[in-house]
matplotlib code that plots the C-alpha trace (Angstrom):
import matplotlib.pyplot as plt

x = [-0.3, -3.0, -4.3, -5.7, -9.1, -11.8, -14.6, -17.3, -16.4, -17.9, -17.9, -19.8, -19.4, -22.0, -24.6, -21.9, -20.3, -16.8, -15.9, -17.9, -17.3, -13.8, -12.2, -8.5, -6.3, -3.1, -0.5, 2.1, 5.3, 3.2, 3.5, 0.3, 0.2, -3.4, -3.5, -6.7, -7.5, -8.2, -11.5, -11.8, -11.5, -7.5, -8.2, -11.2, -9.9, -7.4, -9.9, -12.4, -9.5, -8.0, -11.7, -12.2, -14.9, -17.8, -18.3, -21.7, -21.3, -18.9, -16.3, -13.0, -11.1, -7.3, -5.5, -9.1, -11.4, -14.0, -14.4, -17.8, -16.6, -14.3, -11.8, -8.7, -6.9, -4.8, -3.2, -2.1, -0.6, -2.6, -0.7, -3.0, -2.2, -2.6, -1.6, -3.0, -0.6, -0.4, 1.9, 2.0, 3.7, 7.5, 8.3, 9.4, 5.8, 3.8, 5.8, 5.6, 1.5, 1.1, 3.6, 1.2, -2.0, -0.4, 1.0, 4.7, 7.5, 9.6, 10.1, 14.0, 13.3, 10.7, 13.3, 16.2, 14.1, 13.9, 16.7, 14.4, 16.8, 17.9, 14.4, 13.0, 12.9, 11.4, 7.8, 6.1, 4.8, 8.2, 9.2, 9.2, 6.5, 9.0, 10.3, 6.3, 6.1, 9.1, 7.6, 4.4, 6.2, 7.9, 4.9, 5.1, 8.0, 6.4, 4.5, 4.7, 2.2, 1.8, 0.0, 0.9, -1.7, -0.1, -2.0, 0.8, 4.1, 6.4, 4.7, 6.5, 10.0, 13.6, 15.4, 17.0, 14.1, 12.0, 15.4, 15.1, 11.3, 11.4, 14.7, 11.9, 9.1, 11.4, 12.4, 8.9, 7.8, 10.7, 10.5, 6.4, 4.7, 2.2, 2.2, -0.9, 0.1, -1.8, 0.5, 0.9, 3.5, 6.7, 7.7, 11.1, 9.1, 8.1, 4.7, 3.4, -0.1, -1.6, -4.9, -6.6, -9.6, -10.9, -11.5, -14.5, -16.2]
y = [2.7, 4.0, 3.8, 0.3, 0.8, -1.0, 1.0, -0.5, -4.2, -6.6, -10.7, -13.5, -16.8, -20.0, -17.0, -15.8, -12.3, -12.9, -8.9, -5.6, -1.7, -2.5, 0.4, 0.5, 2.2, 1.0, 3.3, 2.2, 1.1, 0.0, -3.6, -4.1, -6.9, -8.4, -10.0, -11.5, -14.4, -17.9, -17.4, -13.7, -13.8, -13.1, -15.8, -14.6, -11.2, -11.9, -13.9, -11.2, -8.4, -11.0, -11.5, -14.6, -14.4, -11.5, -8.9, -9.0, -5.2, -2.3, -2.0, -2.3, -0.4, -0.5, 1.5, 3.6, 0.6, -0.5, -4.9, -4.0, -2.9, -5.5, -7.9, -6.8, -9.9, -8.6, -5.9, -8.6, -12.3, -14.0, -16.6, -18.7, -20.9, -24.0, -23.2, -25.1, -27.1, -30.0, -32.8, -35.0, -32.3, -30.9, -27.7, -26.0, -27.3, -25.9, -22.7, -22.3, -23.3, -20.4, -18.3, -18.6, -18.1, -14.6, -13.7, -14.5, -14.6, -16.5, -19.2, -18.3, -15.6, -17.4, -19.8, -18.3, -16.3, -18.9, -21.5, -23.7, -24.3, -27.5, -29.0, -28.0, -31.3, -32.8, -33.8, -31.1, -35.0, -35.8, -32.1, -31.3, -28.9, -26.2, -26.4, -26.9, -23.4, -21.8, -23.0, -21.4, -18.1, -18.3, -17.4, -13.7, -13.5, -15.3, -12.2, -8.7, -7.2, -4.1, -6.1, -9.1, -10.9, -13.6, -16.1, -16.9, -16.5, -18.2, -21.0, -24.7, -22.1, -22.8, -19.4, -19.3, -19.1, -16.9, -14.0, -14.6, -14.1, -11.0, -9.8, -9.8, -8.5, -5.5, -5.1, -5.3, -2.8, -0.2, -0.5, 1.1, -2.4, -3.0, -6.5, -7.6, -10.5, -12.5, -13.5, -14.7, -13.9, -11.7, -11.5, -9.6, -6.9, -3.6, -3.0, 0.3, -0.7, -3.2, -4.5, -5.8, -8.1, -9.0, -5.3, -5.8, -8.8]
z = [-7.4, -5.8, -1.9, -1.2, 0.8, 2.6, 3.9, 6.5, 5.8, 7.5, 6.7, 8.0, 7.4, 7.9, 9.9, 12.0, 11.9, 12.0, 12.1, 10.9, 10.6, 9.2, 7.7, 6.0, 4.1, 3.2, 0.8, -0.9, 0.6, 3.8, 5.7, 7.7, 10.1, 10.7, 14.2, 16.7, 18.1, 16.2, 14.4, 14.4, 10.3, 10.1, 6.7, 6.1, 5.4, 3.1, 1.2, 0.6, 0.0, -2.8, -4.2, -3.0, -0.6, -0.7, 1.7, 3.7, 3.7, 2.7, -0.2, -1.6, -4.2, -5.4, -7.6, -8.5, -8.7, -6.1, -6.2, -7.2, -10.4, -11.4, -9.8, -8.2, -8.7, -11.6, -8.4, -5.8, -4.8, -2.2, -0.5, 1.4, 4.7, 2.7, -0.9, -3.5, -5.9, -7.8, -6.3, -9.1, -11.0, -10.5, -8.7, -11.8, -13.8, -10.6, -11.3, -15.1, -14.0, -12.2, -14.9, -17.5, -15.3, -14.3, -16.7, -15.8, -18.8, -16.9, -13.3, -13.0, -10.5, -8.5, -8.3, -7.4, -4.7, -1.8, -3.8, -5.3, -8.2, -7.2, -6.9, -10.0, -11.5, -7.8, -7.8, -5.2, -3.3, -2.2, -0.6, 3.3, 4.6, 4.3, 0.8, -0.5, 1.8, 0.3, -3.4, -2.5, -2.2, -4.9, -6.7, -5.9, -8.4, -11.4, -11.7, -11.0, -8.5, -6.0, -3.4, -1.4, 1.1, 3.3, 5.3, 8.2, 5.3, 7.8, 8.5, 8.5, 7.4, 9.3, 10.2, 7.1, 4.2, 7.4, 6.9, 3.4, 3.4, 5.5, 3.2, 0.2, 2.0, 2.9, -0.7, -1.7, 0.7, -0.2, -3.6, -3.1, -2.8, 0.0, 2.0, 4.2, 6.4, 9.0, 11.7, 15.3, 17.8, 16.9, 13.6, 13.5, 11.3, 12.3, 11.1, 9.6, 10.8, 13.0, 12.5, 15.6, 13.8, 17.8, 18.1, 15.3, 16.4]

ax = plt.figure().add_subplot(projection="3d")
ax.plot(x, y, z, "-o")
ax.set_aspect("equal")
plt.show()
């Protein structure tokens, strides 16, 4: 796996410019925290490195590609604040969803990961904040990828699943895959890098 870059990236969003002049490179093996205040573009980051959400300027390439010439989304799991997921449906159906978008062979990993196994057959409507958090998650094991972006990962999460989240994202890490996370206050985790996003406004 190559470097992941962004050269001069800037973002604005309804005529504002959130940040500008951003430049990064991650290796692999790296956990870079992305910290600022509320509205300097923590989301909005994470969005336009997962291909969500263009640039207004600059680029960024992974593994030897730029996003201009194709999409990176095949590279990394984004893990948004407020993950998207069908409530009619069962954990294990929201799972074997996602499985077959990614291209997943199997949900018994992504289940076992944050002990999900004994709410596979729950409709996602009925779980707590934190179990529909851990089940979001789970999605980074359907599917094999070098890059993780994480929009606040420990949100809504009891001391528990948060060890067990920062036990994977330490495995992730050592095993050469690279983890982006927007958070606020102390995380337990010693970053590699710290991106200050209030610095580029």
């Amino acid at each position: 796996m190559h470097n992941l870059t962004a050269q001069s990236l800037a973002c604005e969003r309804n005529g504002r410019t959130l940040f500008s002049g951003l430049n990064i490179v991650i290796t692999p093996g790296q956990y870079v925290e992305l910290r600022g205040p509320n509205g300097a573009g923590k989301s909005s980051l994470l969005r336009l490195l997962a291909g969500l959400l263009p640039a207004s300027a600059g680029t960024i390439a992974a593994d030897g590609k730029t996003s201009a010439d194709e999409p990176l989304a095949t590279q990394l799991h984004f893990i948004a604040h407020d993950s998207a997921m069908k409530t009619a449906m069962t954990v294990a159906e929201n799972l074997q969803f996602w499985c077959d978008v990614l291209g997943g062979s199997a949900i018994a990993n992504a289940l076992q990961a944050f002990s999900l196994e004994s709410l596979r057959d729950d409709p996602v409507q009925l779980l707590s904040a934190g179990q529909r958090r851990r089940l979001a998650l789970s999605r980074l094991f359907v599917a094999e990828r070098p890059i993780w972006l994480l929009d606040e990962p420990a949100t809504a999460l009891d001391q528990k699943s948060t060890s067990t989240l920062h036990a994977h994202m330490k495995a992730h890490t050592e095993h050469g895959g690279m983890i982006i996370a927007a958070v606020h206050g102390e995380t337990g985790l010693t970053p590699d890098q710290t991106i200050d996003l209030g610095q580029y406004t």
